[in-house]
C-alpha positions, 0 to 999 in steps of 0.5 A: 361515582356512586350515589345514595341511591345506588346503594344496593337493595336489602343494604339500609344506609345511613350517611354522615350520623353523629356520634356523641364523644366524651367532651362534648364534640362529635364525630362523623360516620356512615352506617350500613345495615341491613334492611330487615329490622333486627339486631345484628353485630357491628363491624367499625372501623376510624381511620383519617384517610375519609370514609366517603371517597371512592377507593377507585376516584381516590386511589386509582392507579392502585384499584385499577391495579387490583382490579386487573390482577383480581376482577373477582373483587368486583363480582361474585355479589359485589360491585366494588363500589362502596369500598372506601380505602381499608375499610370492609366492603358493605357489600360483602358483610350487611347480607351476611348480616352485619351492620357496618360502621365507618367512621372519620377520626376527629380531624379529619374528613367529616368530622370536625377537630384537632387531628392528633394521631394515635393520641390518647384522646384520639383512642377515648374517641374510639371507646367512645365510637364502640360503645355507641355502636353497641348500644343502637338500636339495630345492635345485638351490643356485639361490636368487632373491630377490622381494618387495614393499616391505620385501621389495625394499628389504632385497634391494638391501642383501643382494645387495651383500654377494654370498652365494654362492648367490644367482644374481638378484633381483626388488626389486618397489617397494623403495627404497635409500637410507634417507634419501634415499628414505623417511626425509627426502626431500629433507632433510625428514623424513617423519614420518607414513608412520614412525610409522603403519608402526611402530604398525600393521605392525611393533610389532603383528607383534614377536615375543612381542607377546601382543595381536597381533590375527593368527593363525597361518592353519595353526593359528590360535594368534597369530603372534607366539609365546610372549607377552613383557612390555611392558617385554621387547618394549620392549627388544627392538625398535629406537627407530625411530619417533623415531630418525629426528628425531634424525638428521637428516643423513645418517651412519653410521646410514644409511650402514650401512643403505643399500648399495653399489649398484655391488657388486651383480653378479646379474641384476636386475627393478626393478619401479618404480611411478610413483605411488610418489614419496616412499617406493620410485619413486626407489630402484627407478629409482637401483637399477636405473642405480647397480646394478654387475650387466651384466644388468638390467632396469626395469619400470614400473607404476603404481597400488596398491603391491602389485596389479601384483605379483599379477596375471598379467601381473606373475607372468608376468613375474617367473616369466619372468625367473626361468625363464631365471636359475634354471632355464635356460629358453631364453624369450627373456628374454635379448632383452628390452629393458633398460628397459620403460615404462609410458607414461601418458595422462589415461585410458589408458596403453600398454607401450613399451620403450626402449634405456636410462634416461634414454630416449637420445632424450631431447630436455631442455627448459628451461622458465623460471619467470615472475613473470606465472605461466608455465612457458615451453615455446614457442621464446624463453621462456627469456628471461624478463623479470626479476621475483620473486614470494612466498608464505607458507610455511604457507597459500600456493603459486605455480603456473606453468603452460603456454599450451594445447599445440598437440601432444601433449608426453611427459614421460618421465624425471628432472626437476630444478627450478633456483630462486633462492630467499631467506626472511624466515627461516633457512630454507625448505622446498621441496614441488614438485609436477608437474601437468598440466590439462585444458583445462577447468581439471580437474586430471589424478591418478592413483592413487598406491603409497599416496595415492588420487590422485597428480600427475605428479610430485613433489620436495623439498629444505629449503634448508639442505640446498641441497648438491650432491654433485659428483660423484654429481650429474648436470644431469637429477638433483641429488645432495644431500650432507645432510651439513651444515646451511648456514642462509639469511640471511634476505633473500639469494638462493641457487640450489636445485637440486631433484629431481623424481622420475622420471615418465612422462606424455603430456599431449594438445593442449589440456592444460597442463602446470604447476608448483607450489612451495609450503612445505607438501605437495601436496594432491590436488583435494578431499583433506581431510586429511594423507596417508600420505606427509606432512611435518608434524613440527612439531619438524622444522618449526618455524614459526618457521622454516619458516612465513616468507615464501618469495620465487623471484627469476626471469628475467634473472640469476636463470634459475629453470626446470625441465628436462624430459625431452621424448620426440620420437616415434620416426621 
């Protein structure tokens, strides 16, 4: 473990600083600076996962993972050793000269409180935090905001209520819509990825929690403080591994914790992972479109949620971008295009940048479901002969899949998926998955944000929660409104409109492409067990309900198809 002393010279440290909140209470935070007196901009970020363990004590089997596959962490100028989890790397920014603020929310690590996520106070908290940042005396009064995860997520919340010093952001992998994005996608509720989170990361690093396994990496006492009673650390923290289940529409609970994306006005990175549908991929992309800043960029990536963000080639992006907004640097940033991808292939991908998102070139295909099990890409399939087919909502699927591809075909933005579903039941749960095959039958995955492997793509929606929000809703991505529960008469067809979460994927002659519909969640080839991501609750899903027989009525007056966003190559 490192110590206060083995912070690395021309790196001045500054270890648990108090900064003054709006009521009256405090927060912790450590400050790394440079060591030549001046006034530099200041990067910040709040999380609740501790700003004192060591990455590599507190999430070993990851770092070590991550070290194996990418040893340049740990060389070329840094160490590794004063990363805490998702946040920047001290040794990677003070000598470019950047002071480094992390910061404990309330609640949580070293500062002390009632731990209440995503809370409106919780945000106030951190205006307050950007603000005192701006106004050290080591501070030019520029202040940028970066992080992973909880870290992205809590940026969009705070950059919509505009705090004077804050001048632009790095949401790297965050969502924005509590409900939509993390707590019930598509309607139905994430149980698993709450749950685990709220044991393993967050009730382990309360403050006061006097078993925390983590040590304080510049001093080795624990990172929690002085130990709490159970009953006291109880109280001191938000219900939030069940509040969930009892909100299931969308309300003023969400509402306060999911921000105005249009009042955002600062230059903006989004860094998107396209493995991470379910969690971050659909708030760092509506982020990036719905944002109110004139300046604003999307970057693209794929793999391990948080990799990416430490390898060179993200460091240098983001110390890029924030060159040029912090301290004035004229790099070009500027010319930047506004959107860059990454664009998959089975084995390989390659960086591309466009104009816009959507891709303006976008060429959307109409591709019907047919009752033979084909997904209609070729000329005059989308007069699909009249037919219906069933499955059981618990042990069955339906897969629709392409002929082979005469041509390469890419596959790059928004999908949406139109069925015309009815149920034995009041209800039905819709899993879809996107997925692409070689011409062997061997199904193409990727590693995934939080899955081993992934699809191309995937979707939900409960079909009691078939309501569309008109106005927000758009041909390429339906908008649900989650404000009420409309049952099914069982037997009575009714048209879902399903969003498929953005995705980028070049799927070579000779593969196909395929569809999946199911009413339970996707299972990657040989996986033998739930994932990280799953929707299992079964107070959410009862199997009275949602374990009746599912029927998609296609063709003639029933036009079940899935339009995808086909990419022309550039002439």
């Amino acid at each position: 473990m490192p110590s206060v002393d083995a912070v690395p010279s021309g790196i001045r440290f500054e270890h648990d600083i108090q900064i003054p909140l709006h009521d009256g209470a405090s927060v912790r935070a450590d400050v790394f600076r440079p060591d030549e007196p001046g006034r530099y901009p200041v990067v910040v970020a709040q999380g609740p996962y501790g700003k004192d363990p060591w990455i590599g004590a507190a999430y070993a089997a990851e770092w070590a993972d991550f070290v194996q596959r990418h040893p340049e962490v740990v060389e070329n100028g840094s160490s590794g050793r004063l990363i805490a989890w998702e946040f920047v790397d001290p040794e990677r920014w003070v000598p470019r000269g950047y002071v480094v603020v992390t910061v404990d929310v309330r609640g949580q690590g070293k500062s002390p409180g009632y731990y209440d996520p995503y809370s409106p106070r919780e945000t106030n908290d951190y205006v307050d935090v950007i603000e005192w940042a701006g106004t050290q005396e080591w501070s030019s009064g520029r202040v940028g905001l970066i992080g992973v995860s909880y870290m992205a997520a809590n940026q969009w919340q705070v950059a919509a209520l505009r705090p004077p010093h804050l001048v632009a952001m790095i949401p790297w992998e965050g969502s924005c819509d509590l409900y939509r994005d993390t707590s019930h996608p598509g309607g139905i509720l994430s149980n698993r990825y709450p749950v685990t989170w709220w044991i393993n990361q967050i009730m382990v690093n309360q403050h006061g929690n006097g078993d925390t396994p983590y040590r304080d990496r510049f001093g080795d006492e624990p990172t929690t403080g002085p130990p709490l009673s159970r009953a006291r650390l109880e109280l001191n923290r938000a219900p939030i591994a069940s509040s969930a289940l009892f909100r299931p529409l969308d309300g003023p609970y969400y509402w306060e914790r999911t921000p105005d994306l249009g009042r955002i006005e600062v230059p903006l990175l989004s860094a998107a992972n396209w493995g991470g549908a379910g969690l971050h991929l659909r708030g760092n992309i509506e982020g990036f479109v719905r944002a109110g800043s004139r300046q604003k960029w999307l970057f693209t990536h794929s793999g391990v949620h948080f990799h990416d963000f430490y390898l060179s080639h993200g460091v240098e992006l983001q110390q890029r971008f924030f060159d040029h907004f912090l301290r004035d640097v004229d790099n070009g940033w500027d010319a930047e295009p506004p959107v860059q991808l990454l664009i998959r292939r089975p084995e390989s991908s390659e960086r591309r940048a466009e104009a816009a998102w959507p891709i303006p070139r976008t060429v959307w295909t109409a591709a019907p479901l047919t009752a033979d099990g084909r997904l209609g890409l070729e000329p005059g399939s989308a007069d699909a002969q009249p037919g219906r087919v069933s499955f059981d909502a618990l042990t069955e699927s339906l897969t629709f899949m392409t002929n082979l591809l005469g041509s390469d075909v890419e596959i790059t933005g928004p999908v949406a998926l139109v069925l015309w579903v009815s149920s034995t039941t009041s209800d039905a749960d819709l899993f879809v998955a996107l997925r692409a095959f070689d011409g062997d039958g061997t199904e193409v995955t990727f590693e995934g944000a939080h899955h081993v492997r992934v699809p191309i793509g995937l979707g939900w929606l409960r079909a009691s929660h078939r309501k569309l929000d008109e106005e927000r809703s758009l041909p390429y991505r339906p908008f649900h409104t989650h404000d009420e529960i409309q049952p099914l008469v069982p037997g009575e067809v009714y048209r879902l409109d399903i969003e498929i979460q953005p995705t980028s994927f070049v799927a070579p002659a000779g593969y196909r492409l395929a569809l999946t519909v199911a009413g339970t969640d996707y299972r990657p080839p040989g996986a033998d067990g739930p994932g990280p991501l799953d929707h299992d609750d079964p107070t959410d899903r009862p199997s009275s309900i949602y374990g009746g027989r599912t029927t998609l009525h296609l063709g003639g007056q029933y036009p079940s198809h899935v339009l995808l966003p086909v990419i022309p190559e550039r002439s």
